[in-house]
C-alpha positions as CSV (number, residue, x, y, z in Angstrom):
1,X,0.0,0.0,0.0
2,X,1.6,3.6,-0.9
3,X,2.1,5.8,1.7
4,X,-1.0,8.3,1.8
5,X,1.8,11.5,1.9
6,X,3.6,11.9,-1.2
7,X,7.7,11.7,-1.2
8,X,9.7,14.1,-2.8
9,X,13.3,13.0,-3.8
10,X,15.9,15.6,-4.1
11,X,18.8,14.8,-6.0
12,X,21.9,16.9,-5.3
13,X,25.5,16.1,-6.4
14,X,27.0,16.8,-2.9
15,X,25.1,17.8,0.2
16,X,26.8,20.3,1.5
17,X,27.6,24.5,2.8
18,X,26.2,26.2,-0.1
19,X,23.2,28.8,-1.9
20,X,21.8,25.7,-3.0
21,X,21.8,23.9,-0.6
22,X,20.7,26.2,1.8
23,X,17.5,27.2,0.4
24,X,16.4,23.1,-0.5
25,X,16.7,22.8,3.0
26,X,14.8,25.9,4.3
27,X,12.1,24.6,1.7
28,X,12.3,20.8,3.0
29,X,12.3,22.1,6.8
30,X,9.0,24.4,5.8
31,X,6.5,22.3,3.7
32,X,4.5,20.8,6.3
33,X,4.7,16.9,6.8
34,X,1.3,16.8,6.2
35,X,1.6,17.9,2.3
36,X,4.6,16.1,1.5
37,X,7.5,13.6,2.7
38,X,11.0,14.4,1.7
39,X,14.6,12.4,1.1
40,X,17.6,14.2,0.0
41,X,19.9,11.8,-2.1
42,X,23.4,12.7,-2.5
43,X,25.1,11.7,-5.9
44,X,28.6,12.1,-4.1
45,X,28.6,12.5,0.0
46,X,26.7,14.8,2.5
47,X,28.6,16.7,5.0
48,X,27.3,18.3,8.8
49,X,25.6,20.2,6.8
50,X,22.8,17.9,6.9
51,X,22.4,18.6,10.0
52,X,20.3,21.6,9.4
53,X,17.4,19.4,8.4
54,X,15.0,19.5,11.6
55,X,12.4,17.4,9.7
56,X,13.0,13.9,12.0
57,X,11.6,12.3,9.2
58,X,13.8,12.9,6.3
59,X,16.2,10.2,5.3
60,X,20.1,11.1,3.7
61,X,21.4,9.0,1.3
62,X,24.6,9.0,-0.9
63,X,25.5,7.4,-3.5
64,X,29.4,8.0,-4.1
65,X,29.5,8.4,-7.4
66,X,33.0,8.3,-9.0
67,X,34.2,11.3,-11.4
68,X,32.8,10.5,-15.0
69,X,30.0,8.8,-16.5
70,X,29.7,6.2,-13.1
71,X,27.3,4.2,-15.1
72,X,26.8,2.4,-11.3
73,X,25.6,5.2,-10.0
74,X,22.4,5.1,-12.4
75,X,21.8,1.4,-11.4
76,X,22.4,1.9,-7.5
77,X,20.2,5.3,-8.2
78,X,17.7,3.1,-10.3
79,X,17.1,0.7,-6.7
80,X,16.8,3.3,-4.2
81,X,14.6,4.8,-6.1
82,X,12.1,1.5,-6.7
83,X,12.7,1.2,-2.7
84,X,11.5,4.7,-1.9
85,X,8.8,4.8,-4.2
86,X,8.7,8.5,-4.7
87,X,6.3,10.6,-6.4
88,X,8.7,13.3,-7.1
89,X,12.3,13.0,-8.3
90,X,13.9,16.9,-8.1
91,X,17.1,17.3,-9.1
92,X,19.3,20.3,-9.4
93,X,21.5,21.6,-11.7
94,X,23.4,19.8,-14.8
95,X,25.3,17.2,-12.4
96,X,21.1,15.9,-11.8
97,X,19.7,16.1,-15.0
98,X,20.9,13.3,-16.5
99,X,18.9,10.7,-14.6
100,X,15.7,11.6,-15.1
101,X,15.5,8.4,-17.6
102,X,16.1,6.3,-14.9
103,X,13.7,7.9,-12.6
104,X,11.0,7.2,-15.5
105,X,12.1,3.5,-15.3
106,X,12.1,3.5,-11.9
107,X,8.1,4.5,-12.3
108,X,8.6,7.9,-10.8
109,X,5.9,9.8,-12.3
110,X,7.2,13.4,-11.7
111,X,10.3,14.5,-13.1
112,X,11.6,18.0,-12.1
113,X,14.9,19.5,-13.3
114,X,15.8,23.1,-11.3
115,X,18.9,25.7,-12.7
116,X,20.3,27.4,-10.1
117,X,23.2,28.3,-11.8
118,X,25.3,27.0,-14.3
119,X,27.9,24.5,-14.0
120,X,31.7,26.0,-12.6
121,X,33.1,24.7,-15.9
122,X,30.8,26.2,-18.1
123,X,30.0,29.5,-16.6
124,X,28.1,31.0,-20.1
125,X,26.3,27.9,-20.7
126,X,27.9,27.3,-23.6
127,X,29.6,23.9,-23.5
128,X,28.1,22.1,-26.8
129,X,28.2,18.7,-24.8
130,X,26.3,20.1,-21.7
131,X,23.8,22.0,-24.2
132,X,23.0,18.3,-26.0
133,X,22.4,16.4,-23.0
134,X,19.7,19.1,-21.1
135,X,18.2,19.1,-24.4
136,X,18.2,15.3,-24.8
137,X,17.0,15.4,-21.5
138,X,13.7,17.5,-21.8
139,X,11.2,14.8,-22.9
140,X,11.9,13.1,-19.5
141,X,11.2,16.2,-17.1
142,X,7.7,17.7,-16.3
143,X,9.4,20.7,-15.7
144,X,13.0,22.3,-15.9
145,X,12.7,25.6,-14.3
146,X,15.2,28.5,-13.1
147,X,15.9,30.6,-10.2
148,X,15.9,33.8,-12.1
149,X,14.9,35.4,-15.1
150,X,18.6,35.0,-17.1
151,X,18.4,31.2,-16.8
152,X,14.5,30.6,-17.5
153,X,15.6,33.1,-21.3
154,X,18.5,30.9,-21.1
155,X,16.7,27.4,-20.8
156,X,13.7,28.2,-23.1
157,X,16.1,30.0,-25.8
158,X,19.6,27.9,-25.8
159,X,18.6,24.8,-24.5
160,X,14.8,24.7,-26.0
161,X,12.7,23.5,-23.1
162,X,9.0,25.1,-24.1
163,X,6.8,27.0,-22.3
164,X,4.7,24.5,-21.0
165,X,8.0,23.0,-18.8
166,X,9.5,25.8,-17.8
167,X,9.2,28.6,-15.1
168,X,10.7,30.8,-12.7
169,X,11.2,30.0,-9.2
170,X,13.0,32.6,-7.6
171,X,15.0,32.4,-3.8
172,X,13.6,33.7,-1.0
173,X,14.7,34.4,2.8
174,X,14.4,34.2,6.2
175,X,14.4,38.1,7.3
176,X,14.1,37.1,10.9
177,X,16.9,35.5,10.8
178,X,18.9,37.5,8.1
179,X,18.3,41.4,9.6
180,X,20.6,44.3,10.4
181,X,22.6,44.9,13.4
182,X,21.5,48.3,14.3
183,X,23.9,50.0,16.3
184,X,25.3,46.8,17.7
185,X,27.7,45.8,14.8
186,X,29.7,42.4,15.7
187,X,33.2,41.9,15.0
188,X,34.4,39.6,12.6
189,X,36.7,37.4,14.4
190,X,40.7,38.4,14.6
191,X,39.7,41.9,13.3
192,X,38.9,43.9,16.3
193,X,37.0,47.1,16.2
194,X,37.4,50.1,13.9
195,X,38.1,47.8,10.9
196,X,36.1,48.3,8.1
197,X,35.3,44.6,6.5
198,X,34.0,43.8,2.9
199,X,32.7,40.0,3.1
200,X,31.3,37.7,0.8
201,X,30.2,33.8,1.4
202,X,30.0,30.9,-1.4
203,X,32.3,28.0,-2.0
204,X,35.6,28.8,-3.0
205,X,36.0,27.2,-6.9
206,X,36.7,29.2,-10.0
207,X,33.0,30.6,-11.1
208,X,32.7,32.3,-8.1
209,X,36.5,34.5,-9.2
210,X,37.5,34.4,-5.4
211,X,40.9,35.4,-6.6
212,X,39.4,38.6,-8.2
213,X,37.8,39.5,-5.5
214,X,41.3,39.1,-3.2
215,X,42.8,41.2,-6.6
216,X,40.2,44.0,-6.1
217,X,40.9,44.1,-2.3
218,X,44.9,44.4,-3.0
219,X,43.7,47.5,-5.5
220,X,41.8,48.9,-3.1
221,X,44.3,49.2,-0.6
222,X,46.7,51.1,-3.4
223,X,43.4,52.9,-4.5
224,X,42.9,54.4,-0.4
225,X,46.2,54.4,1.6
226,X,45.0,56.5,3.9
227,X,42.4,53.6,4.7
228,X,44.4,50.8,4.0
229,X,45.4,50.1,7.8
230,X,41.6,49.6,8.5
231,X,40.4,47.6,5.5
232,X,39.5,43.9,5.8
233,X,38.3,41.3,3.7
234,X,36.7,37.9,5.2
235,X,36.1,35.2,2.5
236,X,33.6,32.6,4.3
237,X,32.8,29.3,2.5
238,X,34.9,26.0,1.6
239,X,35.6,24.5,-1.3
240,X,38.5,23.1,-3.9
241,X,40.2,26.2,-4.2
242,X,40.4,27.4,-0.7
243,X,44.2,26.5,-0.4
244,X,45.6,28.2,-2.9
245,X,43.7,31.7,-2.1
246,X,44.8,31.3,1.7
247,X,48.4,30.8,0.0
248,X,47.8,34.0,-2.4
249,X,47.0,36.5,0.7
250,X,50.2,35.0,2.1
251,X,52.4,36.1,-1.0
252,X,50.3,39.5,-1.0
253,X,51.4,40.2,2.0
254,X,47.8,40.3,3.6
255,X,47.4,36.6,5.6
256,X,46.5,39.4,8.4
257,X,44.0,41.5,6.7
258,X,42.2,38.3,4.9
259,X,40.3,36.1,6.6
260,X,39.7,32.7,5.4
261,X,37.9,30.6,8.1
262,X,36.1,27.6,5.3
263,X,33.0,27.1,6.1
264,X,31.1,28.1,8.8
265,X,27.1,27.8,10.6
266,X,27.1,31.3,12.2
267,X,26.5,32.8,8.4
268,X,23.4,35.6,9.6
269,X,25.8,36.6,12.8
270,X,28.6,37.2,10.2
271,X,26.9,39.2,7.9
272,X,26.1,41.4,10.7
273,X,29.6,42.3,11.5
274,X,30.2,43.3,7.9
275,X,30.4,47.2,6.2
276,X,29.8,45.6,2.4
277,X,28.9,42.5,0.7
278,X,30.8,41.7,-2.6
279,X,30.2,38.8,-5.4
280,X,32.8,38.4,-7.8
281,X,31.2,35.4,-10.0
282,X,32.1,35.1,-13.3
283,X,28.0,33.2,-13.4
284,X,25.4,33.6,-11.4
285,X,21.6,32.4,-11.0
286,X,20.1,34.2,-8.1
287,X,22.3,33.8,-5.6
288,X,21.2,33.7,-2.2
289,X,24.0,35.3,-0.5
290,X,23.3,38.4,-1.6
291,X,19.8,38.0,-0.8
292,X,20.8,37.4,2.8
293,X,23.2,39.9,2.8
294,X,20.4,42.6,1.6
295,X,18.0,41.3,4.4
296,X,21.4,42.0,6.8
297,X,21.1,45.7,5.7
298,X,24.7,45.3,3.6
299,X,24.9,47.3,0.4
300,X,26.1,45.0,-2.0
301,X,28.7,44.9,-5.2
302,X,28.6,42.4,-7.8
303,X,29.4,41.5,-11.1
304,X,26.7,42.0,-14.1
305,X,26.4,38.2,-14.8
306,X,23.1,36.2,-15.1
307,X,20.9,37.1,-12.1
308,X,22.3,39.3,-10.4
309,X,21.3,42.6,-12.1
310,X,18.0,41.2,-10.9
311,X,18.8,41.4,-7.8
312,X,20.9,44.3,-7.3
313,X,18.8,47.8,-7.9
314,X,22.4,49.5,-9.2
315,X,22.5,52.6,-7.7
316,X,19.6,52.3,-4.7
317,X,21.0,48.8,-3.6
318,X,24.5,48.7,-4.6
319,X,26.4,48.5,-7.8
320,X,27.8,46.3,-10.8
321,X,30.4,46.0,-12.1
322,X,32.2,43.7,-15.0
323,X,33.0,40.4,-14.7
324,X,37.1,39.6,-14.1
325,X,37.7,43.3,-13.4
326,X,39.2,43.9,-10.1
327,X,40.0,47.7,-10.8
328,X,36.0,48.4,-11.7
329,X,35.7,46.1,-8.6
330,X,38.1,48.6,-6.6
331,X,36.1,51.5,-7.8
332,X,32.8,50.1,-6.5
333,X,33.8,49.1,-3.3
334,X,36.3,52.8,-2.8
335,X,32.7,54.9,-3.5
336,X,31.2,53.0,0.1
337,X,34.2,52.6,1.8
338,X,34.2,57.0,1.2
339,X,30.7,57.7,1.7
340,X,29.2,55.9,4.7
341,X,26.0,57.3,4.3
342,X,25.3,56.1,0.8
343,X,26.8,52.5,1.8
344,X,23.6,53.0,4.8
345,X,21.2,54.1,2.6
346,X,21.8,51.7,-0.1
347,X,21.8,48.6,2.6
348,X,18.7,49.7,4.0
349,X,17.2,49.9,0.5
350,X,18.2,46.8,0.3
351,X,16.4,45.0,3.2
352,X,13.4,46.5,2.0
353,X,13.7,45.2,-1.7
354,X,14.1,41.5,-0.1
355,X,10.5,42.0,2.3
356,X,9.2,43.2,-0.6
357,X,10.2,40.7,-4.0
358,X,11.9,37.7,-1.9
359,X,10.7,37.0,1.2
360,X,10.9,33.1,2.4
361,X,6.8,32.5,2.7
362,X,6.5,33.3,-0.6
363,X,9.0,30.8,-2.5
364,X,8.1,28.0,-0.5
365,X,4.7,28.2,-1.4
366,X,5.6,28.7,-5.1
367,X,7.7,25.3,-5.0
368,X,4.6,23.9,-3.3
369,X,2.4,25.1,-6.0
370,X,4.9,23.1,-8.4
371,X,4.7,20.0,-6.3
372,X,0.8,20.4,-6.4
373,X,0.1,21.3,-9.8
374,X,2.7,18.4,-10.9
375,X,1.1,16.0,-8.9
376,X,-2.5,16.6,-9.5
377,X,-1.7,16.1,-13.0
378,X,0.2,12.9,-13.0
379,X,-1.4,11.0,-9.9
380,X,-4.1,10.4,-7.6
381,X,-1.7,10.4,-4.7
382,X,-3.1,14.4,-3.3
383,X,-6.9,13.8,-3.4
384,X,-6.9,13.5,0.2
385,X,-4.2,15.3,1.2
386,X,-4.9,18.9,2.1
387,X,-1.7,20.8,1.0
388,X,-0.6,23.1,3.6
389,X,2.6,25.5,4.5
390,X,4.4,25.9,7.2
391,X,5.6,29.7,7.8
């Protein structure tokens, strides 16, 4: 007999610190058990980070995959998957798409596919391969959305998914937890008071151009040396790259002024004890770093790449700048670090763009409305369910 709540699978590569991540969970944590069951399957490993699922009932499982095709991985996915019995199967990104077939053998009867950004090796999208297999892929997914406006164009005109399969699902988040810190700014830790720290948090690996970022910071401190004793740069997040950018502030000559701590649970307390937010990605989808730096009052800098002109109001909410340009970067960042009272205004401009466009109610009931509308289509499984959200 099938159980009378419906499961949703969600298929991630690595379960780990990330955007991603971060926001499947707060979604998984706030659709109420009553409306759907959820298991998070990990093509690779999971990490602590699975921790912050508070939903007792939610079952981790990896899958190890090996770099490459792994044609095991599809066979071991294919018998979890007739074990669990889902109704759902959601992957995300291009490292899940690919498996939808074997989700459709499995008798899944909903396939979802969501972009949240493209892949670090391909950050334009571009990569003839990648392009063959999503489109290859498309008469196996109900739906293949994107997390902001760039990638839905991007899916419907490069890759061809119709109207029919596609939509926009955009972040949202948790402005209780992400909010200013008044007059009682924290210190980020080894920095002291009187320091004036730009931050930004993501996993260190090449789309995210953590290097520029340090490159812009070295400028800046040539741009403004009669702030350069005060200016600090703290680099949150973990990831392939992160030795060789803690050995590139060494050979700067800034291990002191740079701080590199991996990853880290205490993200909203962080934010708080910043003066400016930065993103230096070379692609983007809508990230939600800057969303939570917004909600934490931050003006914020980034690069014009995929969604973050959606997100950034340039000139009310911060600025953008080119990809791979540290001195533009320099620029951006000199014009807060010398006007206080813009960087204010523009971070409190900010917080009220995310209560406004992307609060967290609001996208969890979207992906619900997917789940419904998916499942009332395909199954009987909801007709005596009543669908309800958790806030």
């Amino acid at each position: 007999m099938e159980h009378a709540v419906p499961l949703i699978v969600h298929l991630v590569y690595r379960l780990d610190f990330g955007g991603l991540e971060n926001l499947m969970v707060e979604r998984i944590n706030r659709i109420a058990p009553g409306a759907y069951r959820h298991a998070v399957v990990a093509l690779t490993q999971s990490s602590d980070f699975a921790k912050k699922i508070t939903r007792p009932d939610v079952q981790i499982h990896e899958l190890h995959k090996q770099p490459g095709a792994s044609l095991g991985t599809h066979l071991d996915l294919y018998k979890l998957l007739r074990r669990l019995r889902p109704t759902v199967l959601h992957s995300y990104n291009l490292a899940g798409v690919e498996y939808a077939p074997i989700a459709l053998l499995a008798g899944v009867p909903v396939r979802i596919n969501g972009a949240h950004g493209r892949d670090a090796s391909d950050p334009d999208g571009t990569n003839p391969k990648h392009r063959m297999l999503r489109r290859l892929m498309i008469p196996f997914h109900d739906c293949m959305y994107g997390n902001s406006a760039d990638l839905v164009k991007w899916n419907r005109e490069f890759i061809g998914v119709p109207a029919d399969k596609s939509r926009l699902l955009g972040n949202g988040i948790d402005s209780d937890k992400f909010h200013p810190a008044g007059e009682a700014k924290g210190d980020v830790p080894g920095f002291g008071p009187g320091c004036t720290v730009i931050g930004t948090v993501g996993r260190i690996q090449d789309v995210k151009d953590h290097a520029g970022l340090m490159d812009a910071f070295i400028g800046l401190r040539t741009m403004l040396p009669q702030r350069a004793a005060t200016l600090r740069l703290a680099i949150v997040g973990d990831g392939p790259l992160l030795p060789a950018l803690r050995q590139k502030a060494l050979d700067a000559g800034i291990g002191d002024q740079v701080w590199l701590p991996g990853a880290r649970t205490d993200i909203a307390d962080i934010l708080r004890s910043l003066d400016i937010f930065c993103m230096s990605s070379l692609a983007e989808g809508t990230p939600g770093s800057a969303l939570e730096a917004m909600a934490s009052g931050l003006p914020v800098v980034g690069t014009r790449v995929g969604g973050l002109p959606e997100v950034i109001d340039e000139g009310v909410t911060g600025a953008l700048v080119p990809p791979a340009n540290p001195q533009a970067m320099a620029a951006a960042l000199a014009h807060y670090i010398e006007d206080a009272g813009l960087a204010r205004l523009h971070g409190a401009a900010g917080r009220e763009r995310i209560l406004n466009r992307y609060n967290m109610p609001a996208m969890v009931a979207a992906y619900q409305s997917m789940y419904d509308t998916l499942c009332d289509r395909k199954t009987n499984l909801r007709k005596h369910v009543k669908p309800c959200v958790e806030s």
